[in-house]
LUMMAR-889804 format. One line per field, with one value per residue (C-alpha): residue in three letters; x, y, z. Coordinates in steps of 0.02 Angstrom, whole numbers, padded with zeros to 5 digits. Layout:
<nodes>
code = [ALA_...]
x = [X_...]
y = [Y_...]
z = [Z_...]
</nodes>
This chain:
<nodes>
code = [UNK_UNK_UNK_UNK_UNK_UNK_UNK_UNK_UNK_UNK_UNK_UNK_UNK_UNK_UNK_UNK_UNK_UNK_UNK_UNK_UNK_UNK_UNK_UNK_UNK_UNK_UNK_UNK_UNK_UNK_UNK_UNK_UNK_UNK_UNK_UNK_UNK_UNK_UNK_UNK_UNK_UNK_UNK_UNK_UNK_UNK_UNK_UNK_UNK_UNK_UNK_UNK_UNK_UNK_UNK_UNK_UNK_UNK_UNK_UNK_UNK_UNK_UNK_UNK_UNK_UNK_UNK_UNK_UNK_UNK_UNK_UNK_UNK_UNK_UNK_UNK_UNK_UNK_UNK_UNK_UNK_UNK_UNK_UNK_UNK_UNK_UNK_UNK_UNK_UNK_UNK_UNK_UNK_UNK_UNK_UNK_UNK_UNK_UNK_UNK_UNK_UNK_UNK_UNK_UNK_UNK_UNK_UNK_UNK_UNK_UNK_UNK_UNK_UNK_UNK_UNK_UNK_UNK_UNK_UNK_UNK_UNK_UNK_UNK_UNK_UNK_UNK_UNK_UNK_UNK_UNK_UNK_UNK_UNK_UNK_UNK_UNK_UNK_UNK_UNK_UNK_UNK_UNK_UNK_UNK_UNK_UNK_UNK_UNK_UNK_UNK_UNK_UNK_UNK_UNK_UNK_UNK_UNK_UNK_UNK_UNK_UNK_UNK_UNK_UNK_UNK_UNK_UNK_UNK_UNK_UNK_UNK_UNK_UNK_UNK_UNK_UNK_UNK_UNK_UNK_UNK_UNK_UNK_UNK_UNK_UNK_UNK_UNK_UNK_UNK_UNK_UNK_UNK_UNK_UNK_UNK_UNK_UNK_UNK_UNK_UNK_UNK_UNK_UNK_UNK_UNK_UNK_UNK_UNK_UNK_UNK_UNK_UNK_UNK_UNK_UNK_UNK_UNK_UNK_UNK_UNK_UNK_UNK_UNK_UNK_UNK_UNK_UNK_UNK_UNK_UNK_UNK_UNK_UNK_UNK_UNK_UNK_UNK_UNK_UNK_UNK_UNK_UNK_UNK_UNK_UNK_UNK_UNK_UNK_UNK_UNK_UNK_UNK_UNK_UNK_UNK_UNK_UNK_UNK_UNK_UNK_UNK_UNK_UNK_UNK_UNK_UNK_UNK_UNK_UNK_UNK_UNK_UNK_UNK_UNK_UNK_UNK_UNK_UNK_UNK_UNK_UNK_UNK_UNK_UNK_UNK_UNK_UNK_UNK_UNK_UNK_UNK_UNK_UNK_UNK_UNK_UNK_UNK_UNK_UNK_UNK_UNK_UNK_UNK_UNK_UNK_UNK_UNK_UNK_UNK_UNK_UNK_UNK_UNK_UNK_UNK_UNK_UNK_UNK_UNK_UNK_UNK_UNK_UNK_UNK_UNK_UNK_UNK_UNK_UNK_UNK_UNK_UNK_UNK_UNK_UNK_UNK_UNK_UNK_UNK_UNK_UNK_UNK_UNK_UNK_UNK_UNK_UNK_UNK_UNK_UNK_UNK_UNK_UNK_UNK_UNK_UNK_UNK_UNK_UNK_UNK_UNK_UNK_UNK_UNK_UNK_UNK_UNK_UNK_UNK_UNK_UNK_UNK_UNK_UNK_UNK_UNK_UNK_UNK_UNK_UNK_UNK_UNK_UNK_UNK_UNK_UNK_UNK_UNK_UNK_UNK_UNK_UNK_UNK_UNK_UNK_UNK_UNK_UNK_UNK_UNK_UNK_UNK_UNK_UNK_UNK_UNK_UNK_UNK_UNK_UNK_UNK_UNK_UNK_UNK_UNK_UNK_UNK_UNK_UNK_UNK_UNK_UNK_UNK_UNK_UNK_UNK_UNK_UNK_UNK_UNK_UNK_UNK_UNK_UNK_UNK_UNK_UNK_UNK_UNK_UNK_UNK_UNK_UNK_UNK_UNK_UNK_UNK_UNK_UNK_UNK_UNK_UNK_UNK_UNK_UNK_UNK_UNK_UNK_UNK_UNK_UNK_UNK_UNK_UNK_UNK_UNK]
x = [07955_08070_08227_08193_08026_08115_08232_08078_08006_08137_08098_07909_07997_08092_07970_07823_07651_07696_07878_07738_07634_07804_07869_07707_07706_07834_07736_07547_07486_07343_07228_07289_07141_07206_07374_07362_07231_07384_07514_07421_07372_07568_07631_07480_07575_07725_07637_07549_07735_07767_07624_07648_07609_07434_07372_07463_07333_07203_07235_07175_07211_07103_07050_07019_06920_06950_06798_06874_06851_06974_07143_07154_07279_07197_07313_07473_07453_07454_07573_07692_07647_07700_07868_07901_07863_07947_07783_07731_07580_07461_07341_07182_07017_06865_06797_06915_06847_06679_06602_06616_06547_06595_06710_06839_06963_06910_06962_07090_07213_07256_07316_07429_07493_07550_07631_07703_07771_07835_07938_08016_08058_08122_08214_08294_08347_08431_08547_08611_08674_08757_08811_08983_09018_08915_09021_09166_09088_09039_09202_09285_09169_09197_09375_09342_09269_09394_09543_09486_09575_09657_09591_09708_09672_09474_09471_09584_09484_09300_09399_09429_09270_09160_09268_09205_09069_09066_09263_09310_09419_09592_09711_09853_09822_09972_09929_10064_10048_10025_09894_09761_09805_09819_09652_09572_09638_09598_09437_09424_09483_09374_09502_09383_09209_09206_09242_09095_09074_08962_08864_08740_08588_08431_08277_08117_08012_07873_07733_07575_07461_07295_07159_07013_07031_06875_06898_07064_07135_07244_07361_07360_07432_07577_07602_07590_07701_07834_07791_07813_07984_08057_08014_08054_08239_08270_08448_08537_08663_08696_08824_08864_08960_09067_08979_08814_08894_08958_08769_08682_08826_08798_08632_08639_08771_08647_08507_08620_08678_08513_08380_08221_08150_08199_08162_07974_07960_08001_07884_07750_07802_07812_07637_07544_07601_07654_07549_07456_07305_07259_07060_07021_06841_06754_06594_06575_06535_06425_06225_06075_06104_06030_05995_06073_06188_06388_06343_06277_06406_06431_06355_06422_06617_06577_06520_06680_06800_06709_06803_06973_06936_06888_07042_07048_07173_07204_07294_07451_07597_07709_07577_07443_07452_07328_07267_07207_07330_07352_07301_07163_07151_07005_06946_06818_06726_06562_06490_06337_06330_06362_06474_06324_06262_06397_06374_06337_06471_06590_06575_06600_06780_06822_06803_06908_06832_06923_06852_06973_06917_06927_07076_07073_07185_07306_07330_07368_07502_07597_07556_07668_07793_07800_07847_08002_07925_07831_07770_07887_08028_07994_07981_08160_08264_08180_08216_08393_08437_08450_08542_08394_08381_08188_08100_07943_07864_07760_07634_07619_07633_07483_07392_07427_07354_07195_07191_07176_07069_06936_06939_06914_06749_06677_06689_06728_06849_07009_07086_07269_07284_07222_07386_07493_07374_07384_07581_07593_07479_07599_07773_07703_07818_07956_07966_07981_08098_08218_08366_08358_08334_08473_08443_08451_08358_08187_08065_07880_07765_07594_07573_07648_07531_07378_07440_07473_07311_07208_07116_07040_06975_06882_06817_06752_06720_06866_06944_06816_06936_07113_07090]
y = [05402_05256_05247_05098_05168_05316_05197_05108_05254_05343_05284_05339_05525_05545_05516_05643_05593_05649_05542_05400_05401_05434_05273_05176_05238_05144_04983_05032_05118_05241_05241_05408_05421_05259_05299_05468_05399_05261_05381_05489_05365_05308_05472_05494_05363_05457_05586_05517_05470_05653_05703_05711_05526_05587_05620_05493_05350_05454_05472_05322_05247_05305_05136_05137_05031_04999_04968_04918_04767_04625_04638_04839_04867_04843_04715_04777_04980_04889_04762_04904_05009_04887_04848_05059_05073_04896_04849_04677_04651_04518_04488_04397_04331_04386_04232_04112_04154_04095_04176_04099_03945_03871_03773_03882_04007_04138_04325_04350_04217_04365_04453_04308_04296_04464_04429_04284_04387_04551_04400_04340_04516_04562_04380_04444_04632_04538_04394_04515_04627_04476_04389_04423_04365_04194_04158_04179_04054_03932_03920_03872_03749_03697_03686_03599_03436_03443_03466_03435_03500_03426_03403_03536_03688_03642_03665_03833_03896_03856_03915_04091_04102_04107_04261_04351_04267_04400_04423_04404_04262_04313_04239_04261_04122_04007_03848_03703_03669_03786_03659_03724_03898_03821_03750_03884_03987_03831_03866_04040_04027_03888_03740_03619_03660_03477_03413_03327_03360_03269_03373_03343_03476_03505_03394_03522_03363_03363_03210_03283_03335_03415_03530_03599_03772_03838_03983_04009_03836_03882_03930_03753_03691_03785_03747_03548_03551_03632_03513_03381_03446_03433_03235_03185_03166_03330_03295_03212_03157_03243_03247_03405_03475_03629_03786_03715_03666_03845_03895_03796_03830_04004_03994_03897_04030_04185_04104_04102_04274_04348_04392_04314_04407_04580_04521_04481_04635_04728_04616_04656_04858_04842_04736_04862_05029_04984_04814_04821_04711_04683_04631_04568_04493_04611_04610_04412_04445_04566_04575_04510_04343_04198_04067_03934_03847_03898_04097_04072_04153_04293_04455_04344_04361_04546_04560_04457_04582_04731_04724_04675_04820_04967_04896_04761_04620_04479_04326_04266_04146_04294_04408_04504_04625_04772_04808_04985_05062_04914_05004_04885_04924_04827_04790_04705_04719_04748_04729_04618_04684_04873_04965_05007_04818_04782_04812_05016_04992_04905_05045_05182_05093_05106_05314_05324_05279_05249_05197_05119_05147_04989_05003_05047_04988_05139_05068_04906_05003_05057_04918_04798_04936_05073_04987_04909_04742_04763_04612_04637_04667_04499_04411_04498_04445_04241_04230_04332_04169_04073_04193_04242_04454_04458_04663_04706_04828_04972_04924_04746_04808_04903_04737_04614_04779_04794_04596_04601_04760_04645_04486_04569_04660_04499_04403_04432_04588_04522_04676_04675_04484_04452_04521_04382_04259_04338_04349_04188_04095_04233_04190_03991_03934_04054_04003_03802_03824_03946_03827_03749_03907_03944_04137_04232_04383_04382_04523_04526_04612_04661_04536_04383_04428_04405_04257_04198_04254_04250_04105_04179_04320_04228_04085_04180_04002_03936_04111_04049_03889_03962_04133]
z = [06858_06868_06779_06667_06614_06551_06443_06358_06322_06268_06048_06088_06157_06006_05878_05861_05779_05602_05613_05670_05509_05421_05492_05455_05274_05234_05254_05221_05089_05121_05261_05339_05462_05563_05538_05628_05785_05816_05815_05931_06031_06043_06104_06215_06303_06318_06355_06502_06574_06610_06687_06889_06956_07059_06874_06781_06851_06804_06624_06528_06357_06204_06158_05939_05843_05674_05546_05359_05240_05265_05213_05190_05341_05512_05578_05474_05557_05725_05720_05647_05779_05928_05832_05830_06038_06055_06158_06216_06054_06040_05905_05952_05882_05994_05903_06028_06166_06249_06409_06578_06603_06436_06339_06254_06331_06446_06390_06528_06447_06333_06463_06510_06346_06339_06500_06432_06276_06395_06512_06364_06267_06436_06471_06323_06337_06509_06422_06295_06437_06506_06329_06328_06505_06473_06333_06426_06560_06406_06332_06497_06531_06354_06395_06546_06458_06338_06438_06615_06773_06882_07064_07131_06995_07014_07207_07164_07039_07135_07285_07201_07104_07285_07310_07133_07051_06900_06879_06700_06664_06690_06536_06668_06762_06812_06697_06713_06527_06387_06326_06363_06288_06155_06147_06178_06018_05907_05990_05959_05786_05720_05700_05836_05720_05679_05820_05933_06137_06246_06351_06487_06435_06528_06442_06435_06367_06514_06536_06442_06565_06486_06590_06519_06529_06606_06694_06775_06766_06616_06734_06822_06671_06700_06857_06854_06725_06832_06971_06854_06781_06976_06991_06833_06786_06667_06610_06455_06363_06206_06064_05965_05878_05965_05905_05958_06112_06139_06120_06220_06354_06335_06350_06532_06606_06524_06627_06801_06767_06751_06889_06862_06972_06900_06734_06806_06883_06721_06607_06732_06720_06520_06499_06616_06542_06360_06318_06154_06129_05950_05944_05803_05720_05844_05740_05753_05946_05918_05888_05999_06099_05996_06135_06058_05947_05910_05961_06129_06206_06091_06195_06345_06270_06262_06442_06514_06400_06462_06649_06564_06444_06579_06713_06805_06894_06797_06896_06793_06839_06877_06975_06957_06809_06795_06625_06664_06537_06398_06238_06156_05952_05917_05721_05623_05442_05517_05355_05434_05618_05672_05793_05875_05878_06033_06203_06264_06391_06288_06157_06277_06300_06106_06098_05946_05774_05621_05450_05343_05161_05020_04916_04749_04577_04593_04795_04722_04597_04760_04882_04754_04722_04847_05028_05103_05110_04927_04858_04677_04797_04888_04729_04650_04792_04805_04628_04653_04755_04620_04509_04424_04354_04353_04328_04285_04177_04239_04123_04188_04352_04323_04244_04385_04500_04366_04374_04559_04597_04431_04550_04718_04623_04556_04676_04891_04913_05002_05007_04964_05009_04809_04763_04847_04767_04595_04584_04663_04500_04386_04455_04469_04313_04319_04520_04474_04314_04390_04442_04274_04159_04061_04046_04178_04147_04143_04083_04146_04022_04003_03868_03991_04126_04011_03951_04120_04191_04068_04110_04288_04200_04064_04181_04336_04399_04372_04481_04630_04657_04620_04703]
</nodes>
């Protein structure tokens, strides 16, 4: 096993499966089932890095697929998951996509787009390695257009700088003046902020080229683009002020500094062994081929993502990436088609089931009370902004959740999305006013969420339009 791989992995070795649901209970209430297949499935990954390399190819992912109402934590369980194994994650509609031959995008773009996502988290790990030496280089140049060199000290200096390419700047440099030492601490300590540089900044504006992107030519996009960013001129004037100047420096000497080609190679590593694929609508695809009209391609979709599914080589702008170990969480209501309705094949790839069960009034309690990002916690610190003391009651906390959990059973069930739409139409007054009100403490009580909400429950009409 390779250094680097070790590194990545290294979050995924400390944390067990129970510190995996503990982690993910602190942003989604309930749903235990999913919680614990995801966490297994994340240190089966780990798991599958220690096993001796002759077996480790062998050993594939345990694709899940999620079956739940909208809005009870599908996307939420995975998206939290990527952000705990800091894994390239994509979320996609199987609804996008159209089978071969079609109009529409083909399934492999996915794949690109994680590759896409792993070149820039790994562009990224690269430049902050290299930060403090590119602001070193940024400031100089900085200093160089406002106190340029003379002919002499810039043949020296360019002279010196072919010797050691990544020597720190050395502040003991002969300098016939103390000027520019002096510039560069009224640099360091703020005293130039106002002052405006002119500096001559790559222009990423490209001619609009557009290709249909039937199979494969997504990626000729790309690359007349680039073709097109060599003739065209791709440099301009600009005038800024001198931290943005220092920023955009930065960010030109963080791009020499790094290699490209390293940080390809480890985008490719990351997207093959720790890419996540979130699948979602998975149930729209599926069911008998109708022949015609906007779902002609539906059991086709599922036949293209069967290959990318099992392991195959998808052709990107940086290589070819293998998706044989990219974990696929795939999710849909399937309140009109059935697991069962999809492809034999394709199910055979998705050998983990989880039901996720429809929450209930006491989930809404804790879903607007219990985790970090809680809704009532959102809500406190927008208002805090504006100086603003707002609580809540338990008992109207328990109103706005018997409110919601009323609303989702008349009419569609939303899941915990009704919530956001409730306290949004609650908050409505106290959200415009709040600059202007002259107290600052405000109390939200059972009573003022009837009031406020009264309306939608009388007039289940009038809650079709508003909710």
């Amino acid at each position: 096993m390779k250094k680097n791989e070790v590194t990545e992995d290294e979050f995924m070795k400390v944390l067990t499966p129970r510190e995996i649901v503990s982690e993910l209970d602190k942003y989604i209430i309930g749903q235990d089932e999913a919680k614990r297949s995801v966490a297994i499935a994340l240190r089966n990954r780990w798991r599958r890095q220690q096993v001796p390399p002759d077996l480790r190819d062998e050993i594939a992912p345990k694709n899940i697929i999620m079956i739940g109402p909208t809005g009870v934590g599908k996307t939420e369980i995975a998206r939290r998951l990527a952000r705990l194994a800091n894994s390239p994650f994509i979320k996609v509609e199987a609804t996008k996509f159209t089978e071969v031959g079609y109009v529409g995008r083909d399934v492999e773009s996915m794949v690109r787009d994680l590759t896409e996502l792993a070149v820039s988290m790994a562009k990224k790990e690269e430049q902050e390695k290299v930060k403090t030496r590119a602001r070193e280089l940024a400031e100089e140049r900085l200093l160089d257009i406002l106190l340029p060199r003379k002919k002499e000290e810039q043949r020296e200096l360019e002279e010196g700088d072919k010797d050691k390419v990544l020597e720190v700047v050395r502040s003991d440099r002969a300098e016939p003046s103390s000027t520019r030492d002096k510039l560069r601490r009224m640099l360091r300590e703020g005293k130039l902020d106002e002052r405006y540089v002119e500096l001559e900044v790559t222009n990423r504006n490209m001619p609009m080229v557009e290709i249909f992107s039937a199979a494969g030519l997504e990626e000729m996009e790309f690359n007349i683009k680039e073709v097109f960013g060599n003739i065209f001129p791709s440099k301009k004037k600009r005038r800024v002020k001198i931290p943005e100047a220092i920023e955009i420096l930065s960010q030109e000497e963080s791009q020499k500094l790094i290699d490209m080609d390293k940080v390809v190679e480890k985008a490719i590593r990351m997207t093959e062994q720790n890419g996540i694929i979130f699948l979602d609508e998975l149930d729209k695809i599926a069911g008998a081929e109708s022949g015609y009209g906007p779902d002609v391609s539906r059991e086709g979709v599922q036949r293209d993502l069967l290959p990318i599914v099992e392991g195959s080589t998808v052709l990107t702008k940086y290589g070819m990436v293998k998706t044989d170990h990219i974990l696929f969480i795939a999710a849909g209501a399937f309140n009109v088609s059935k697991p069962s309705d999809l492809l034999p094949e394709l199910q055979g790839r998705f050998p983990i089931r989880v039901e996720l069960d429809s929450l209930t009034m006491d989930d809404f309690v804790r879903i607007l009370t219990e985790p970090k990002n809680a809704l009532i916690t959102q809500y406190e610190a927008l208002l805090a902004t504006e100086g603003i003391n707002l609580e809540f009651e338990e008992d109207a906390i328990r109103e706005i959740a018997h409110i919601a959990s009323m609303v989702n059973d008349r009419m569609e069930n939303i899941g915990a999305r009704r919530l956001q739409t409730v306290m949004e139409k609650l908050l409505d007054e106290i959200s415009f006013e709040a600059p202007d009100m002259a107290s600052k403490e405000v109390v939200i009580t059972r009573e003022y969420v009837r009031q406020k909400l009264s309306d939608i429950l009388e007039d289940e009409n009038l809650s079709r339009y508003i909710l």
